[in-house]
C-alpha positions in Angstrom: 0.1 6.1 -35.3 -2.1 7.0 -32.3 -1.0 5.1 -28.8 -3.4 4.0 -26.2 -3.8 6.3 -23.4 -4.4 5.0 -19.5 -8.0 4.6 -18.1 -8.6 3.5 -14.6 -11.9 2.2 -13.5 -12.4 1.9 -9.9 -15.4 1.0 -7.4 -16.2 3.1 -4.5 -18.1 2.0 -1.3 -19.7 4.9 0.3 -23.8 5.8 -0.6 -24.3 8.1 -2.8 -25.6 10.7 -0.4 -22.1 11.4 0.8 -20.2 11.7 -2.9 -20.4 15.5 -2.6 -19.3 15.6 0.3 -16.3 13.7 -0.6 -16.0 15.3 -3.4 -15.5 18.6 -1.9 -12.7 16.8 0.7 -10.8 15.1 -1.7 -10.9 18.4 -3.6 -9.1 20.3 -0.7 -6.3 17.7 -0.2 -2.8 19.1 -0.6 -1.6 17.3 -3.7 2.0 19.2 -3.9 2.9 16.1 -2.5 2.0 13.9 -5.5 3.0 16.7 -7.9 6.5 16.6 -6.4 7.4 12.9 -7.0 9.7 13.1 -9.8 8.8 9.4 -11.2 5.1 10.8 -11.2 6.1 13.7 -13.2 8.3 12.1 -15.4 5.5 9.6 -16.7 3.9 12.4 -18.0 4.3 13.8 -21.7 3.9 17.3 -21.0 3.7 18.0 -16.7 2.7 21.2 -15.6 6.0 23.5 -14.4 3.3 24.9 -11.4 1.3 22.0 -10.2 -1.8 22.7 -9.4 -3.0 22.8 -6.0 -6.5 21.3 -5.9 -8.5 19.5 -8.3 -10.5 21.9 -10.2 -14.5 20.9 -10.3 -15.7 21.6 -13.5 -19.6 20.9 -13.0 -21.6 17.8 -14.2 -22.7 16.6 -17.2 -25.9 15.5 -18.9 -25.8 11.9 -17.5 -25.4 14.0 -13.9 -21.5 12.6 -13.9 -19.8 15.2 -11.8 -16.3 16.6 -13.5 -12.9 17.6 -12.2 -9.6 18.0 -13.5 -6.1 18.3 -12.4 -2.8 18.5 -14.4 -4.1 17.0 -17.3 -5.7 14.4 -16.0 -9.5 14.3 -16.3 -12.0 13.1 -13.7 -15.5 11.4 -14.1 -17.6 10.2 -10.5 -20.3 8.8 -11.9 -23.2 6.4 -9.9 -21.0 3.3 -9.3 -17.7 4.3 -10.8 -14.5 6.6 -10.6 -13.0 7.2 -14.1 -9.4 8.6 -14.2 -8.5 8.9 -18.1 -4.8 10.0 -17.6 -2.4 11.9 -21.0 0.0 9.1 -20.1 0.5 6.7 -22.4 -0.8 3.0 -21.6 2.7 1.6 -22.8 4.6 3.8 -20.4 2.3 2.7 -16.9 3.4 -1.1 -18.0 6.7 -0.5 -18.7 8.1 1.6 -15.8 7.5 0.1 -12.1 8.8 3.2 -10.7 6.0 5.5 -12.6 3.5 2.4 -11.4 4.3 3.6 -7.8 4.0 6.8 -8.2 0.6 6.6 -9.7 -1.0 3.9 -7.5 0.1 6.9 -4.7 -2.2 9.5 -6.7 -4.9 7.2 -7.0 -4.9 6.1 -3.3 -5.2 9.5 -2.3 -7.6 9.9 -4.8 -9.7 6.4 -4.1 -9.2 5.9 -0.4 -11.8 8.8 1.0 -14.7 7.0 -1.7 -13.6 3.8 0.5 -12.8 2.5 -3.1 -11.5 -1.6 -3.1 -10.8 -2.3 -6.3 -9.7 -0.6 -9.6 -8.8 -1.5 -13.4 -6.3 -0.6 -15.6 -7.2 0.0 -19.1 -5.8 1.0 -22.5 -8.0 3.9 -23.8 -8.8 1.4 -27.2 -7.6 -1.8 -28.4 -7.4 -3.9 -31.5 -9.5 -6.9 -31.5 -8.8 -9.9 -34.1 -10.4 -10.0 -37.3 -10.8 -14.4 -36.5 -12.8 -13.3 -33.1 -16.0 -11.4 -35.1 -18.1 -14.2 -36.4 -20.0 -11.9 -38.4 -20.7 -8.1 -38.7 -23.3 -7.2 -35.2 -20.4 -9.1 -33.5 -18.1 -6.9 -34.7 -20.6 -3.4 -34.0 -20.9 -5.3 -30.8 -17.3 -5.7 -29.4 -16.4 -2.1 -30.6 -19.6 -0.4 -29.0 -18.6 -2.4 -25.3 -15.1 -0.8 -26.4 -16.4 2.6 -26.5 -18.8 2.1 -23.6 -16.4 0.8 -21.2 -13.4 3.7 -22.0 -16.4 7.1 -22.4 -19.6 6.2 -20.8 -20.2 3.5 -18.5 -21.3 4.5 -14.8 -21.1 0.7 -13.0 -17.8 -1.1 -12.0 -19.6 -4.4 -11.9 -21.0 -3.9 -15.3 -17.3 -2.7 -16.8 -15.5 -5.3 -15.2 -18.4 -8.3 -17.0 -17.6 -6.0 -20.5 -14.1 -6.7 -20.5 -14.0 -9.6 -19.2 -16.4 -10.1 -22.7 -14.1 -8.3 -25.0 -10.4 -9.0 -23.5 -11.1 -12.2 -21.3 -9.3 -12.8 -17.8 -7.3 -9.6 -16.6 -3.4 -9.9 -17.5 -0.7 -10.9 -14.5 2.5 -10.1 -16.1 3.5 -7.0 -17.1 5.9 -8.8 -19.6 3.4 -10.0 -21.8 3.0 -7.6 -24.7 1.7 -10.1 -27.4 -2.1 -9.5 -26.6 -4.4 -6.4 -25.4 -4.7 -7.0 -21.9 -5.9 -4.9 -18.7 -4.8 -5.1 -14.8 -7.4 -5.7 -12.0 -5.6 -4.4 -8.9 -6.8 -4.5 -5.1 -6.5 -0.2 -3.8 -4.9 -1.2 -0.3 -2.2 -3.3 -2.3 -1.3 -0.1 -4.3 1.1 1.7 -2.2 2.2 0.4 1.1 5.0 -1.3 1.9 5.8 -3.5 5.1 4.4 -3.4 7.8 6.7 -1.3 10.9 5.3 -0.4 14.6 8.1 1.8 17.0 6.6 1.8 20.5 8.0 4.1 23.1 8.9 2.7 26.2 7.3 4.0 29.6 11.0 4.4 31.2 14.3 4.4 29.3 16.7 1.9 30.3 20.4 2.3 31.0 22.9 -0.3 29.3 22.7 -3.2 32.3 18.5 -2.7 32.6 18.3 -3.3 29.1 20.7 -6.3 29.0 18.6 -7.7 32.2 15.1 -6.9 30.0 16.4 -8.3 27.2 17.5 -11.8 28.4 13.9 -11.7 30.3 12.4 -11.4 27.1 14.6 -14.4 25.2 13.8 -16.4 28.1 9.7 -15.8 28.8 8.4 -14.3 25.5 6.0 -17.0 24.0 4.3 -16.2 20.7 1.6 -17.6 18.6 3.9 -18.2 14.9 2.1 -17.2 11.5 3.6 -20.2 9.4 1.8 -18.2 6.3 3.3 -15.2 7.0 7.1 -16.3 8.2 10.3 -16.1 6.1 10.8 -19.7 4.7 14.4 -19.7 6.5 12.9 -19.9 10.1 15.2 -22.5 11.5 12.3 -23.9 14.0 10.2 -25.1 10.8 11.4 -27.4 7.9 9.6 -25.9 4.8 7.4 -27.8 2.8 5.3 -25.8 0.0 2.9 -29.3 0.2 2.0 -29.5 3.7 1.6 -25.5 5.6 2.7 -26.2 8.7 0.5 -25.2 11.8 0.0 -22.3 13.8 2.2 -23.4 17.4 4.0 -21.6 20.0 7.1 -20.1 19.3 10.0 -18.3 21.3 12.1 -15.2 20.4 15.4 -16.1 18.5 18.2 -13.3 19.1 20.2 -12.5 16.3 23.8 -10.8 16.4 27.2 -11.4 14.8 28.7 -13.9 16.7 32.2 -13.1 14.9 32.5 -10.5 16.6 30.3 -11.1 20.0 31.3 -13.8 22.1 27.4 -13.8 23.4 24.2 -12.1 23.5 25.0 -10.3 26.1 28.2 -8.5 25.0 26.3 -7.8 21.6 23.4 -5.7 23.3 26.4 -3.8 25.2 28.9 -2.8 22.5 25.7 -2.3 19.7 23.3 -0.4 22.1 20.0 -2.9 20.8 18.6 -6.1 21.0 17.8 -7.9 17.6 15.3 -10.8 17.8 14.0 -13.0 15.2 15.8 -12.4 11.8 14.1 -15.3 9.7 10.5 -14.7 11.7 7.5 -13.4 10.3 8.8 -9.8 12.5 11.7 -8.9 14.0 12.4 -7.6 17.1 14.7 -4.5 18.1 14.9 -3.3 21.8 16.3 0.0 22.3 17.1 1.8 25.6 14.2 4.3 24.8 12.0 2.0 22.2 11.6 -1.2 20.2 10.8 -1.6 17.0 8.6 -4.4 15.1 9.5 -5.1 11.4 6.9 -7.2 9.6 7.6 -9.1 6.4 3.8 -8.5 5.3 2.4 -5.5 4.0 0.7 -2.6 5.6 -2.5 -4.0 2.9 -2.4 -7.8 4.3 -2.1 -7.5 8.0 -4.3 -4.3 8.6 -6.9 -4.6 5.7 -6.4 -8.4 4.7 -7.0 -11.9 5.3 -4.1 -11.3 7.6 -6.1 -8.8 10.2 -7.5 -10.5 13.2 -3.6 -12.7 13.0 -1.7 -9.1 13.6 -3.9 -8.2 16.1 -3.6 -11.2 18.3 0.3 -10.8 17.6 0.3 -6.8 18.3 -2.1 -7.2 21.4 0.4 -9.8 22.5 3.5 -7.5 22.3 1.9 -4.5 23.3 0.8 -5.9 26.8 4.7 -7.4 27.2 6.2 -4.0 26.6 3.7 -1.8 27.8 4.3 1.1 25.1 3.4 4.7 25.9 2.8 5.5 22.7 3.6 3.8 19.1 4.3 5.3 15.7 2.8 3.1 12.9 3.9 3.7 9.3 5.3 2.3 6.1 9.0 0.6 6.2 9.5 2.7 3.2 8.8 5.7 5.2 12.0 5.0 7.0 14.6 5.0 4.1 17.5 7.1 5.1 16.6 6.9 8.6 19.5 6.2 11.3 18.6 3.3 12.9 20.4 4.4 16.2 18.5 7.9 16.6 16.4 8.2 19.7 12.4 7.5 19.9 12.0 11.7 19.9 14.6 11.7 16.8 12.3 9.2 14.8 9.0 10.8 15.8 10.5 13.8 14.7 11.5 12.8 11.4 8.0 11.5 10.3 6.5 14.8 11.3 8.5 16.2 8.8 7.7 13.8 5.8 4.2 12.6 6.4 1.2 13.4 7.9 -0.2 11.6 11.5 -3.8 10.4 11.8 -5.3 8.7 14.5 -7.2 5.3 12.3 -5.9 3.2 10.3 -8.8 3.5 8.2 -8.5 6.9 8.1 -5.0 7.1 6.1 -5.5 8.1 2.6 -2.2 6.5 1.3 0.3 5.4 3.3 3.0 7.2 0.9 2.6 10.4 3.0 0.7 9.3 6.4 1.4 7.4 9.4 -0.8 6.4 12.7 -0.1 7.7 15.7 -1.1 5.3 18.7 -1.1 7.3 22.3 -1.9 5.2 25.3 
């Protein structure tokens, strides 16, 4: 018996002038990178052993759709749509998160230059019940809107109004396998992880200086708190899902093991770092050469989100209280592996070596392989 296939629909944003040009860029992106992610290949039934390295560009079609192709997986840039029709099965992109991940990477790469928003998830056909055709055109009907949607149509808006017609609202859990369903997912929630911002600081600071700078810090530091965006632990704030507290003032909380550190002070000697703010919306480490700020948000919320102008009024904040001379922006999951004790230089070095820097956010095309590079 024949299994659905996956079909992502996406929007794209820029006019329609400059879809050749981006076109030709995304064509000439180095996509070894996606090719190498072992979840990615493993999702497909029959991966190329050579990857290949560009999308090819196989012309246009009558409708003036223009065509491309790479490892199997078949490309359509029509008027006001992106089609991807992937060999992977439907089944297999909801059963296996870690395929999921890899994908969403591919397509981020893929969406993010077409300043893309939105994209669904689609089986390549479905079964419809027999109880939902009231008579025979119905019938035609549902299956021609089936056909249309998977092979032909060139509008987001109008494929997103078509299923909503044939399948209803799009599906939220991936457990539900009693009904045909398809996924509506935001592109900047795809693939990026929290939030993470290492500043270098202008002057490194021996042990004492960076005791002294970190009890000034505990002491002064006054912050606007992000009740929305805080760990429900924070021991300043009792909880209460009914009533959001407000936005208020709010002071660094330093966090150590106070088993084995009589105080504060003795902790920042004997571990080399400051720790602020364990059950905050961020925490804060203080190095003798950098600090680092750990959001609990994603990359998608707090630089792309409803979430934006409230991490700028945060970073602005920090950045004028620690002066950085320049600050490394990336992914928390770009860190895995990473010795938390290596040196500003060390950690510079060891993105360089697994992603690529850019200067904008906005200019990233998937935070899976890119970080921002802040020099001041």
């Amino acid at each position: 018996m024949e299994q659905a296939h996956l079909v992502v629909l996406a929007d794209f944003g820029i006019a329609a002038g400059e879809v050749a040009k981006t076109v030709t860029e995304v064509r000439l992106s180095d996509w070894r990178k996606v090719a190498q992610d072992r979840f990615f290949r493993m999702g497909f039934p029959d991966f190329p052993p050579e990857a290949e390295a560009q999308l090819a560009y196989l012309g246009r079609n009558a409708e003036g759709d223009a065509l491309l192709r790479w490892c199997g997986i078949r490309l359509r840039i029509s008027r006001h749509l992106i089609q991807c029709d992937f060999p992977c099965l439907f089944k297999t992109w909801t059963d296996y998160e870690a395929f999921r991940i890899s994908l969403d990477r591919f397509l981020c790469t893929l969406l993010r230059p077409f300043q893309s928003t939105e994209a669904l998830f689609v089986p390549s056909f479905w079964e419809v019940e027999s109880y939902r055709f009231q008579n025979d055109w119905q019938q035609r009907r549902l299956r021609q809107l089936q056909q249309k949607i998977t092979h032909k149509e060139n509008s987001y808006k109008r494929s997103l109004l078509h299923l909503q017609h044939c399948l209803g609202s799009p599906a939220e859990d991936f457990q539900d396998k009693g009904k045909a369903a398809y996924w509506r997912k935001n592109v900047y929630d795809m693939d990026t992880g929290p939030l993470r911002l290492t500043g270098k600081l202008p002057a490194p600071l021996g042990t004492e200086e960076l005791i002294s700078q970190a009890e000034l810090l505990t002491q002064e530091a006054v912050f606007a708190c992000m009740p929305r965006c805080r760990n429900n632990n924070c021991p300043f704030v009792a909880y209460d899902k009914n009533r959001p507290s407000e936005e208020r003032d709010c002071r660094l909380l330093p966090h150590f093991d106070r088993k084995k550190h009589p105080d504060f002070a003795t902790s920042i000697r004997e571990e080399g770092a400051a720790v602020w703010n364990a059950h905050c919306f961020f925490s804060l480490e203080l190095r003798k050469d950098h600090f680092t700020l750990q959001f609990r948000k994603s990359i998608a919320e707090l630089l792309y989100g409803e979430r934006k102008a409230d991490f700028q009024k945060v970073w602005d904040y920090w950045h004028r209280l620690l002066r950085p001379s320049e600050t490394l922006l990336a992914s928390a999951y770009a860190w895995e592996g990473c010795d938390e004790t290596a040196s500003y230089a060390d950690k510079k070095r060891l993105l360089d070596k697994r992603l690529t820097a850019y200067d904008s956010v906005h200019e990233v095309p998937t935070w899976a392989f890119a970080y921002v590079l802040f020099s001041d």
